[in-house]
N, C-alpha and C positions, 0 to 999 in steps of 0.2 A: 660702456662695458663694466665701470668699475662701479656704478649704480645697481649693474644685476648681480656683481658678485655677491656687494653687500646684504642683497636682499635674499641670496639663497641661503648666505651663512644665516644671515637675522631670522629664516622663516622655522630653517633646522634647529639649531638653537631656542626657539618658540614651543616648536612642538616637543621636544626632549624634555621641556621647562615644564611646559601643561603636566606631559605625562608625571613628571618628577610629584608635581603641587597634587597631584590625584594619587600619587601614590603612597605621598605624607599624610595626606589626610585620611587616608585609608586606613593607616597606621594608627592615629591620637583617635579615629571613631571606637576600632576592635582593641583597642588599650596593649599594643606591641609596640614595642620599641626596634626600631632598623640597628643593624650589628653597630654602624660606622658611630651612633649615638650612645650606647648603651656603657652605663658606669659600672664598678668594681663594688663587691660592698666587701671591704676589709674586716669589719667587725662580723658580721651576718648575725645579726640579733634581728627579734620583729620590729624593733625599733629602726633598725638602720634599714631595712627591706624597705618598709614603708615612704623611708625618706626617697631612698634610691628611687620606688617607683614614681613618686610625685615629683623630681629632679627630673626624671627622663621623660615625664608626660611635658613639664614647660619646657624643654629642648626641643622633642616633637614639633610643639604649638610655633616655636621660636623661630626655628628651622622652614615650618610653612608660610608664617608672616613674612620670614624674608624671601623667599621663592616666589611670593606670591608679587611683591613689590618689584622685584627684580624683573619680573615678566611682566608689570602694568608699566615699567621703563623701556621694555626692548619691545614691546608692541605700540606704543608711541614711535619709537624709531623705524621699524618696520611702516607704518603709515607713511610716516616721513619720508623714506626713500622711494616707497610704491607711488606718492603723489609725483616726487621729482622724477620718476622711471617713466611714470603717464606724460607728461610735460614733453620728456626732453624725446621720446620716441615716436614713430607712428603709431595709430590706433591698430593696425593688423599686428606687427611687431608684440606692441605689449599682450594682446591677448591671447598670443603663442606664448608668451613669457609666465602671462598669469596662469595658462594652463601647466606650463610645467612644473612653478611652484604649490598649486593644487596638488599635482600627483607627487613631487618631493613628500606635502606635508603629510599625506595620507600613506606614503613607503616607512617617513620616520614614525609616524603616532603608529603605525602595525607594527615594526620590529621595536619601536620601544615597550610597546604594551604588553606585548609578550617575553620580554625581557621583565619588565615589571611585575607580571601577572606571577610567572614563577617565582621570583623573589618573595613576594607576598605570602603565598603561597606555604614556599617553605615556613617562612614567621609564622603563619598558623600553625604548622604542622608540630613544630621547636617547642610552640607552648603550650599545644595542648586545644585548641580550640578549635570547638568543631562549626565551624560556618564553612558558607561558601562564599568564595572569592567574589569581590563587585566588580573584579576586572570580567569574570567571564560572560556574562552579558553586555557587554561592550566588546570582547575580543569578539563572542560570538557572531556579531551585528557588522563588525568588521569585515569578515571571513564569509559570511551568507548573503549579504547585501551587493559585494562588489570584488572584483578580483584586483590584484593588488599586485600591480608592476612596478616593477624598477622604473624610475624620471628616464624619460627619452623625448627627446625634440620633433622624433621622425613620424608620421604616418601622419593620419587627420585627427584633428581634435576630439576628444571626448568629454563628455560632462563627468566629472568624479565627484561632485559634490553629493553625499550621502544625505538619505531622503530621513525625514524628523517628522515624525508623528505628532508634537506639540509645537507650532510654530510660534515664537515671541513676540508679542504685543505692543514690545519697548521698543520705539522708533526712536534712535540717540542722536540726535544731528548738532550738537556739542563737540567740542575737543575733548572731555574727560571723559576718561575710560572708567563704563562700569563694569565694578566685578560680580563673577559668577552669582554672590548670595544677594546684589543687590540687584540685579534682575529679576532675580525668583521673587522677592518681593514686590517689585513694581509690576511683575508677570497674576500678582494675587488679584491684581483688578483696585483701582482706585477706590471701589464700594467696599473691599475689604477691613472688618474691623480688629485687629487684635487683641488680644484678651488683657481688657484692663487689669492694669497692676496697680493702681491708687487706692486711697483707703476710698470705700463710697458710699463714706457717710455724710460726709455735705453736699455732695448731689446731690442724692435721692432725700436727704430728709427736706433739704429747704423746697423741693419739688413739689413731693406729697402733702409739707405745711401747709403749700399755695394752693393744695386741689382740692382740701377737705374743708376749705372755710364757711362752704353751705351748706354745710350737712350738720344735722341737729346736734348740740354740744357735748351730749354723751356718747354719741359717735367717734366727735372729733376724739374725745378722751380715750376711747378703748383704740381706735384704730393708731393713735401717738404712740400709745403703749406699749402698741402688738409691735408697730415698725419699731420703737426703740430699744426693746429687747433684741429685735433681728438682725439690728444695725450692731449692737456692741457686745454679739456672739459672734459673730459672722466678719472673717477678715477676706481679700482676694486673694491672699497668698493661699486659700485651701483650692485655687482651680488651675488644673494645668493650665501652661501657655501653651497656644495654638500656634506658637511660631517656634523654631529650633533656635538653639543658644546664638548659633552663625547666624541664623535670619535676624532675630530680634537686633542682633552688631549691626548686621549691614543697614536696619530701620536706624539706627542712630546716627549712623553715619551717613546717612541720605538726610536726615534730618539738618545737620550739620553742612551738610554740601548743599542744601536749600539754599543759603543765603548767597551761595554764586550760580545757582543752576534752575529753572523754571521749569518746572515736573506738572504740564498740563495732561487733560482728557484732549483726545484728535476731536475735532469737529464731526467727524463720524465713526463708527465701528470699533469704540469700547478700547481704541489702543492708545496706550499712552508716549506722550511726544516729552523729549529732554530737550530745551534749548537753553541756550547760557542766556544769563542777564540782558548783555550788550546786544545777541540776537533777535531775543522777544522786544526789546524794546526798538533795535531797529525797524522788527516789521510793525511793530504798532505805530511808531512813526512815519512809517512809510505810509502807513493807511490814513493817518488822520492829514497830511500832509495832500493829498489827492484827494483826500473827499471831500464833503460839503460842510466845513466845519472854519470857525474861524474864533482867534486866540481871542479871550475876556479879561477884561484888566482886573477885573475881582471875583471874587465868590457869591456869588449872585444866592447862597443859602440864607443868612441870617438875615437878609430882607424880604425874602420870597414868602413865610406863610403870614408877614402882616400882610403885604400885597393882597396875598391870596386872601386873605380873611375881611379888608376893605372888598374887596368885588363880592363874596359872600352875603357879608350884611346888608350891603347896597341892594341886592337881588331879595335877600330875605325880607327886606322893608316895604321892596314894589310887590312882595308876597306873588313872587316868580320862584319861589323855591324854598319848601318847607323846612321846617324847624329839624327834623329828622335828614334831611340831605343835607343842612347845614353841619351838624352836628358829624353824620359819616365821613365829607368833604376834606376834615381837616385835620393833619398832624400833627404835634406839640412839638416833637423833639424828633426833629426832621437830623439828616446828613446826605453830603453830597450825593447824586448818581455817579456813579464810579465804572466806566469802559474797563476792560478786561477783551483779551482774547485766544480764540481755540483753534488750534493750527490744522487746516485744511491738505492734510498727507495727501489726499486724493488728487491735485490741481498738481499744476505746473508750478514750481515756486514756493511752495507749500505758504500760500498766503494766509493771513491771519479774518477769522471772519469777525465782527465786530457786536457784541453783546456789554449793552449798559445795567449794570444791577440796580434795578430800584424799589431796592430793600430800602426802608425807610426812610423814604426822600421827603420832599416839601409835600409833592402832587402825587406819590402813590394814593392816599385813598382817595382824591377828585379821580384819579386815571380809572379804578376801578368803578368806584360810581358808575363815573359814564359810559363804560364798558359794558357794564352789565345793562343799560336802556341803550346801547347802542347792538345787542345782538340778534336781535328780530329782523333788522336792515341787509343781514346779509343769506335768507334765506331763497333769494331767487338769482341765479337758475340754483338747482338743489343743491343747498351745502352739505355737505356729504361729513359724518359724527366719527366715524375708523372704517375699517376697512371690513368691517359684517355689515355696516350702511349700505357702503360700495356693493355688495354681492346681493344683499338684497335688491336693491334701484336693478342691478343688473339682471337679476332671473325675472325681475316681474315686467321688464322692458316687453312688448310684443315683439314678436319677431317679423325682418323687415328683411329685405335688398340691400342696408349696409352694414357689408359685415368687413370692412376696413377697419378695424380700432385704432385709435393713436389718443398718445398724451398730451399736454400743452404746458410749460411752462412758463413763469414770468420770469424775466430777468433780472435779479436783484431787486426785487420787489421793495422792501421797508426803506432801500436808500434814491428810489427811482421813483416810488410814488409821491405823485402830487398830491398833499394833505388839505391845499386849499379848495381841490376841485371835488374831494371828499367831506368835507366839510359844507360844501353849500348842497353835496346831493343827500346830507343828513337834513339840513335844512326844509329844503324844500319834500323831503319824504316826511317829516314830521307836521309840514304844514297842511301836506295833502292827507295825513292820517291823524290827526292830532288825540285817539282813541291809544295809542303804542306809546304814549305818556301817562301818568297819572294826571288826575286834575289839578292836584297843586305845584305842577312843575311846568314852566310853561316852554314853548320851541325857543324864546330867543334867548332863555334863560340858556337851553345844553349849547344855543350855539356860542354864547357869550367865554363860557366853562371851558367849552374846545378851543378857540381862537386864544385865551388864554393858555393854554396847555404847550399848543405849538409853539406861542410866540416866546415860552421860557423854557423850550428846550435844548437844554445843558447838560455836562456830564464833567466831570475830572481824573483827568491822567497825568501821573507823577507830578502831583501839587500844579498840574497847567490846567486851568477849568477853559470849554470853551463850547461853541452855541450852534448848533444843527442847525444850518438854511435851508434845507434842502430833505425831505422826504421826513421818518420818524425814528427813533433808538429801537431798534431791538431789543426787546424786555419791557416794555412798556404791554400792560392790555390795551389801553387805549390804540396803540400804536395798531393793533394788531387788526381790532375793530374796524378803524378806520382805511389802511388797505385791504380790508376783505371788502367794506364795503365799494371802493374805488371800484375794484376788479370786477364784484358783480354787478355794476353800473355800467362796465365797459361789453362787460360778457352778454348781457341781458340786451343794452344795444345792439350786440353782433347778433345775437339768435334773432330778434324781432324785427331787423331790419334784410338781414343777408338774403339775397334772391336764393339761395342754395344751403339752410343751415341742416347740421348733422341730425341724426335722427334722434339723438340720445345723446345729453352733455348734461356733467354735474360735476364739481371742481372742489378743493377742500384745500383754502388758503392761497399758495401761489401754484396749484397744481390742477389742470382740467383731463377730463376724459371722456372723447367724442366718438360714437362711428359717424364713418364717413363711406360712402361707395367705393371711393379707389385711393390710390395715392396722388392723382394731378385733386382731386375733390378737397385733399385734407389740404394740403399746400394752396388751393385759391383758398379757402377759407382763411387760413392762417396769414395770407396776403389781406384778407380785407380786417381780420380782426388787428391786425397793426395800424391799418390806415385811419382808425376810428380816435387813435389817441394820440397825443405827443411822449406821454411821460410814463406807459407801461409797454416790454416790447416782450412778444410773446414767443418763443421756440417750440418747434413740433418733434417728436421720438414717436419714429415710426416702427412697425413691429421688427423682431429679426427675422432673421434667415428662414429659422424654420417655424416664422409665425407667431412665437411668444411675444407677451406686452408685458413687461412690468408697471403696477398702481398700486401705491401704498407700497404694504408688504404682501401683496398678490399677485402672482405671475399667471396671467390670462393664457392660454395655451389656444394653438389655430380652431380645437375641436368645441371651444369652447369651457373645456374644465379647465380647472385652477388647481395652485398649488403656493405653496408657502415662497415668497422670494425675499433673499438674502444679496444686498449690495456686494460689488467685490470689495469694499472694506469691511464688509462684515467679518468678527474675528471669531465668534462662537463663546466669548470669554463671559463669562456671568459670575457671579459673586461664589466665589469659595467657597464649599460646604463647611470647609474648618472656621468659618467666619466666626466671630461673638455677635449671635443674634439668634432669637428666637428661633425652635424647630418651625412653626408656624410661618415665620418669615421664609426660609428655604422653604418649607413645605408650597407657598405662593409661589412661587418660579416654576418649581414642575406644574401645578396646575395651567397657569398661565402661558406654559410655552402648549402642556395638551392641548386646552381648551381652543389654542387658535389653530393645531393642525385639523379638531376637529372642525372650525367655522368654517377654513380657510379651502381644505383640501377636497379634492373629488375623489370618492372613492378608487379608483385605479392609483393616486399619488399619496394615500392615507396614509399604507405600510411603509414604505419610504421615510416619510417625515418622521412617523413615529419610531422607526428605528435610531434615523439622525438623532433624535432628541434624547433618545437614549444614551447613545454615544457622545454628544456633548454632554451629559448631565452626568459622566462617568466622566469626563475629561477633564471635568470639574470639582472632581473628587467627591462625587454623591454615590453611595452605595444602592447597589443594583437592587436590593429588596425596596428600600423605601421608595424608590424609583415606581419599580412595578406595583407598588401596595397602589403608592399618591394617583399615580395615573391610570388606573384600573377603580380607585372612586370617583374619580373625577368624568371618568367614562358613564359610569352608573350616574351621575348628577348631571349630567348634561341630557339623558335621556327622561328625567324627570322631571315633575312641573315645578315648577318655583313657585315659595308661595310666600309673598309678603309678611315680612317682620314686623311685630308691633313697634314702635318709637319707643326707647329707654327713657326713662325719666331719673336714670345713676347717674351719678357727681363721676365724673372722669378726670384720669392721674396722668399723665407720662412721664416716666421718670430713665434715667439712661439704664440702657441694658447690664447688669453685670454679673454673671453666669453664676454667681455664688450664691446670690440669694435672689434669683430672679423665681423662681416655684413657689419660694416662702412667702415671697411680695405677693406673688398671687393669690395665692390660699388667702393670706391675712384681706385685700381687697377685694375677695370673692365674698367672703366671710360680712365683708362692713358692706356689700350691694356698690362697690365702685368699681367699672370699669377702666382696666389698668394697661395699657400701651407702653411699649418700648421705644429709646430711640438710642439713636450712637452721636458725638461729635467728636469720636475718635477715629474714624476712618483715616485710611492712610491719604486718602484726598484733603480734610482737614489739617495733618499731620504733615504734608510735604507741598499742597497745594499753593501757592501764593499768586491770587490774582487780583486780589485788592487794597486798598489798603484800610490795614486794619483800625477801628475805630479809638477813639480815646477813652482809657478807662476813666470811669468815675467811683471816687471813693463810697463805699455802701457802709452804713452803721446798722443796718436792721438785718444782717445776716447771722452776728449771734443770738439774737433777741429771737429768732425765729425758729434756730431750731435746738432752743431749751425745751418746749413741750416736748420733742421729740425724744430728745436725749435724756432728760432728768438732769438734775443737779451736779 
């Protein structure tokens, strides 16, 4: 009992608190001062005015900070007692408990806000300023939405939690509590870029140095010229910041609570997950701990590309593999593959899925290499390219007697496939095609390259390196290759030998999609296509209720038309229009979500989607003209031929985006015939992300050398 006391006072208390921190801040945005703060001016000179007012604004400011901290204290405690209230009671108990402190909080936040509201109110009225109150769109939503009793224990439960138009993206499963302005930021979407504040002029010059050095030398000269003039007119201070004073605080202070806290992307649907240190690293050791991996005494990097370069030349001597794939094959200044992982909100547990980066490792360019002569091998049954592939194979299927649809998936595919049974069916398909080669590369040479590949795959987490026995990394191409082709070996067997195979099956990775006659049809199939392997096992998702399939991002409908489908962790969140990047970059997202309600949708589901996408692309804070302009050309260009681009033969630049002189940069590289690109590495995912570790710097001497052309003397 003396657990629920505490939690009614801590909840009242809470909400008084909230209302109090909204009402201060109400105050220090419309520049009023509340009676109980407001000083004397003895003197009343314009001198002494002015002090006065800037005295009462850090009062104000003063006053919110600690209201603010006072409440990120007593809602730690509230947690606290509500976990010990959950514990020490029955589950029916508490959540008669939890409903009545629901409707307590929502009796105190109406009569305080209206308490509040007028208070405010009057402060306008005192000084003269003509706005409207921020409480009355919140009192109004209060009062319209939901009716508002007095806390009573009696009668049956009701839901009072009040419905939100923008749901939050930030899944916290941390002990620290974030506040208001640091959600609104991690709510901007990871792709979000802030409006650089650095000077950028050693970006972009040592950029554009590196881009124009083939271009004829009185080129280089006038276009140094043109940027160096543009560079040292031009500061970032002339561009507003795309964040408010509180946003840009609470970015540095997330920055700063980075080095106790892991601010990942979810594994699906764009929302981002908070875990503390000790949590990310527990579940990544939990994962590496059960899986197929086991600890190495050393760093297998600094001997791995002579290895690799002794098997090279050996091959290049028996003139099994050209001078040119030697040459692609190999890396100079290799670093670890580095695991990382991205929390799977969706599951039970919210386990960690397991992704190796292999950004500049020993074997990134061998992996690609043989990735790229390994993707001919997995065209049978139809590899299917997105989901306008899918729809094509589908309308042009003849029509038949099964009109059952179902999907197939594999079950953790890249840690369950067997890379050795993949590997000898590359083999033997090369030997029986040896035309899918060039002449100077021979089969035993890509199988020598692959057994190599497998037999040194590693990775490092927190300074522990250690060695995959067991299937391939995630992140690898090779890796990717090599179970696609597994599966369409295994799939290809099921179709050619099954006394009863579907009428229509094409599969894209670890995903298949079959008609079948009925539902015992799809299920013997799916019984024989498991019996054919040991080390791939397959699951069937049969249609629902009322007949829909979801494939890809298409949702098959019983009548047969389609329509756009959205996973339920789909959050609708896409990159900020306030973002710092190109209009042309936004301008691609509207197209891009059009162009696929056009591919995707059947006319009866057209209007729909393209409403929705309106509605997210407003939600996102993209303004409703340029909305209708981008998606009404994009209409007109989809209805027209396309007609092939000639091939540029311009020198191309990328330099980081910086809103001040990103137009100028244009003109001057439109002007010199260079094609000029944007990019950011200031995103708030670079900015707050940490999933690797970061590399070691090397001292560079040829960065002032480089950009004196630019600059002048």
């Amino acid at each position: 009992m003396i657990y629920h006391n505490i939690v009614m006072y801590l909840c009242y208390v809470l909400c008084t608190m909230y209302v109090l921190c909204s009402f201060l801040k109400s105050c220090r945005d419309a520049c009023v001062t509340p009676k109980g703060l407001t000083l004397k001016d003895p003197i009343k000179s314009t001198r002494s005015q002015s002090i006065i007012c800037k005295s009462e604004a850090l009062l104000v400011t003063s006053q919110l900070t600690h209201h603010r901290k006072a409440f990120a204290l007593l809602n730690n405690e509230y947690q606290l007692f509500m976990k010990l209230l959950s514990d020490t009671i029955d589950p029916a108990h508490f959540e008669t408990i939890s409903h009545l402190h629901e409707t307590k909080a929502h009796y105190t936040m109406h009569t305080s806000l209206c308490k509040h509201s007028k208070k405010f109110q009057r402060l306008l009225d005192n000084n003269g300023i003509l706005s409207e109150s921020p409480y009355k769109a919140c009192f109004a939503h209060y009062t319209t939405t939901q009716k508002i009793l007095k806390p009573t224990i009696s009668g049956p439960l009701r839901s009072t939690r009040l419905a939100s138009n923008k749901s939050s993206t930030v899944v916290n499963l941390s002990e620290e509590i974030l506040t208001t302005a640091e959600e609104e930021v991690l709510n901007l979407g990871l792709k979000f870029t802030p409006t650089p504040r650095r000077d950028p002029t050693l970006d972009v010059a040592s950029r554009v140095q590196s881009s124009i050095k083939q271009l004829p030398e009185e080129v280089q000269a006038s276009m140094a010229y043109d940027v160096g003039n543009l560079l040292t007119t031009t500061t970032s201070e002339t561009t507003p910041d795309n964040l408010p004073a509180h946003q840009r605080r609470a970015l540095k202070n997330l920055q700063r609570r980075s080095e106790r806290l892991r601010i990942l992307p979810a594994d699906k649907g764009n929302s981002i997950v908070v875990l503390s240190n000790h949590q990310y690293d527990l579940k990544m050791q939990e994962h590496i701990g059960e899986g197929p991996y086991s600890l190495l005494k050393k760093d297998p990097t600094p001997t791995l590309p002579s290895k690799l370069d002794r098997v090279l030349k050996k091959l290049l001597n028996d003139k099994k593999i050209s001078k040119a794939f030697y040459d692609q094959a190999r890396n100079l200044h290799p670093r670890a593959p580095q695991m990382y992982g991205t929390p799977k909100i969706h599951k039970k547990g919210i386990p960690i899925r397991p992704i190796v980066s292999f950004y500049n490792t020993p074997l990134i360019a061998l992996h690609k290499v043989l990735a790229h002569y390994l993707k001919p091998l997995t065209c049978s049954p139809p590899r299917l390219r997105d989901s306008r592939h899918f729809l094509e194979c589908l309308r042009s299927a003849s029509p038949d007697t099964y009109t059952y649809p179902c999907s197939l998936d594999v079950k953790a595919l890249y840690t369950s496939c067997d890379m050795t049974l993949a590997r000898i069916s590359v083999r033997s398909k090369f030997l029986a095609q040896p035309d899918l080669l060039p002449a100077n590369i021979s089969p035993s040479a890509m199988d020598t390259l692959i057994e190599f590949c497998l037999s040194n795959s590693y990775f490092e987490y927190d300074n522990c390196f250690y060695a995959q026995n067991k299937g391939g990394p995630m992140g690898s191409p090779l890796t990717v290759e090599l179970a696609e082709i597994r599966v369409a070996e295994v799939e290809t067997l099921a179709l050619n030998t099954s006394p009863d195979p579907p009428s229509l099956y094409m599969h894209f990775v670890d995903d298949g999609f079959g008609k079948f006659r009925d539902r015992n049809h799809a299920e013997t199939y799916l019984e024989f296509v498991n019996s054919l392997s040991t080390d791939l096992t397959y699951t069937l998702e049969h249609p629902r209720a009322d007949g829909s399939l979801p494939f890809f991002d298409v949702l098959l409908h019983r009548d047969l038309s389609t329509s756009v489908y959205r996973k339920p962790t789909h959050t609708d969140k896409y990159t900020h229009y306030t973002t710092a990047a190109p209009q042309n970059t936004k301008d691609a997202l509207i197209r891009s979500l059009t162009r696929r309600a056009y591919c995707i949708c059947s006319s009866q589901h057209l209007p729909n989607e393209l409403s929705h996408i309106k509605q997210v692309l407003l939600d996102n804070g993209y303004p409703l003209p340029r909305i209708q302009l981008i998606m009404q050309r994009t209409k007109v260009s989809i209805n027209r031929k396309k007609s092939s681009k000639p091939a540029s033969n311009h020198a191309h630049a990328c330099v980081p985006f910086y809103p001040s002189i990103a137009k100028p940069l244009q003109t001057i590289a439109k002007r010199h015939q260079v094609e000029l690109t944007f990019n950011s590495n200031l995103t708030l995912r670079n900015l707050l992300t940490r999933t690797k570790t970061p590399p070691k710097k090397e001292k560079s001497t040829d960065c002032d050398s480089a950009l004196i052309p630019l600059l002048g003397d």
